[in-house]
C-alpha angles and dihedrals in degrees: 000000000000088000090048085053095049096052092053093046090060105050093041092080089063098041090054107041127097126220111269111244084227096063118119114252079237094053084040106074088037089053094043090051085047097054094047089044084059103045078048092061103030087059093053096055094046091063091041093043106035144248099267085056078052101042087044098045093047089049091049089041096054086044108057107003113041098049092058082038091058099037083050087049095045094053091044081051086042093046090043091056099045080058104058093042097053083058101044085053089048089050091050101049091042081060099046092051088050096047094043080052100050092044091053084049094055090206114107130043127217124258114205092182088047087035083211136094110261118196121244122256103228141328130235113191130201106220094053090055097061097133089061104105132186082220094075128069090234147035099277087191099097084190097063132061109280085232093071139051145185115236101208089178091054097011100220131124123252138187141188124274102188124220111193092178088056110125119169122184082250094063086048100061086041100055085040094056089049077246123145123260111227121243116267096022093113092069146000147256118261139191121262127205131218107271089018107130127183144154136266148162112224109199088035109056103149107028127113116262093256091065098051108109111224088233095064105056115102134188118240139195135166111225136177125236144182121247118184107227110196116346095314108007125116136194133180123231134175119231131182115247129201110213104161105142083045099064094022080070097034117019109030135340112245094251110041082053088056093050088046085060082231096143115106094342090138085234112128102245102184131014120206129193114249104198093064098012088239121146107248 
């Protein structure tokens, strides 16, 4: 009987164990024929060999083998998890080094629909525009988009908001006589606040949205900076900031925000805290 006993408790840790979520795909299918190949045999034995060597082998078996079996599963399982969480914390702290990098940089914005940093297209900053002036009909920086300007006097930022259906007595004359018409007349210049973002299309600022080609529409914000005056001193400036391949991916596509006759509107299409530079 004892023999009887001893065959079946051999073969009862295989019958019972489960396949470890750390095997190898290649370990996997080896430990799950072994296991089958196992309850096959140990079935058959149970049958040749009869249910008190069964009921004997599975009592001894809960008894002595299956407590040290699941105290070593739980601590392969403990083990498992302090793993994982050692790594996630690495991972976290990895991404809270990057973003507190990109943040000192200044160059990048965050994307929660990329769930990545994407860089910043191009920088316009205020105190290297100093020429552009609200007292002209146009941009007079040749350096910056025609769509924006620098007001010196207020210093503030502006850009264009388009109206197509604008007709002064002025245009009039000017269409009558065969005469035409000078850039920026269908429209006007606005203020823009710091975290205010909108759309334009520099080198087609008063064209129907048809005619806008896709390549020349272009993502704008207004953000503040930092800029160190003397040895300590700090001052903020707003700078306009292209960040095109940045709200293309996360804010709006191109060319939904051309259907939606968003360029140069002069509607706000997008808001970011500027505080964090997150997209609210």
């Amino acid at each position: 009987a004892s023999f009887s006993v001893s065959i079946l408790l051999t073969l009862q840790p295989f019958v019972e164990q489960s396949s470890p979520s750390s095997q190898s795909s290649l370990a996997k299918p080896f430990s799950i024929l072994l296991k089958y190949t196992c309850i096959l045999l140990y079935t058959l034995l149970s049958l040749l060999l009869g249910q008190q060597a069964k009921e004997d082998a599975t009592q001894i078996f809960e008894q002595i083998y299956l407590p040290a079996i699941k105290a070593a599963q739980l601590k392969a399982q403990l083990d498992l998890d302090r793993k994982a969480a050692e790594e996630q914390l690495e991972k976290e702290k990895e991404e809270k080094e990057e973003d507190e990098r990109m943040i000192q940089q200044n160059t990048h914005l965050w994307s929660n629909e990329r769930r990545c940093w994407i860089e910043k297209d191009e920088t316009y900053h205020s105190l290297l525009h100093p020429a552009s002036s609200s007292s002209s009909s146009s941009p007079a920086d040749e350096d910056i988009p025609l769509t924006i300007r620098w007001d010196s006097k207020k210093k503030q930022w502006e850009r264009w908001s388009k109206n197509l259906k604008t007709r002064t007595k002025a245009m009039k004359q000017a269409e009558a006589a065969g005469e035409t018409l000078p850039a920026f007349t269908k429209g006007a210049f606005v203020p823009v606040r710091a975290g205010e973002g909108w759309i334009t299309s520099p080198k087609q600022p008063e064209v129907e949205k048809d005619q806008i080609a896709m390549s020349n529409i272009r993502f704008f914000v207004c953000l503040p900076t930092t800029v160190v005056v003397g040895t300590e001193e700090e001052e903020q400036h707003l700078d306009v900031v292209d960040v095109t391949d940045w709200a293309s991916q996360t804010v709006l596509p191109t060319k939904a925000a051309r259907e939606l006759e968003a360029v140069d509107s002069g509607r706000e299409l997008f808001s970011l805290d500027v505080s964090s530079l997150l997209l609210l």
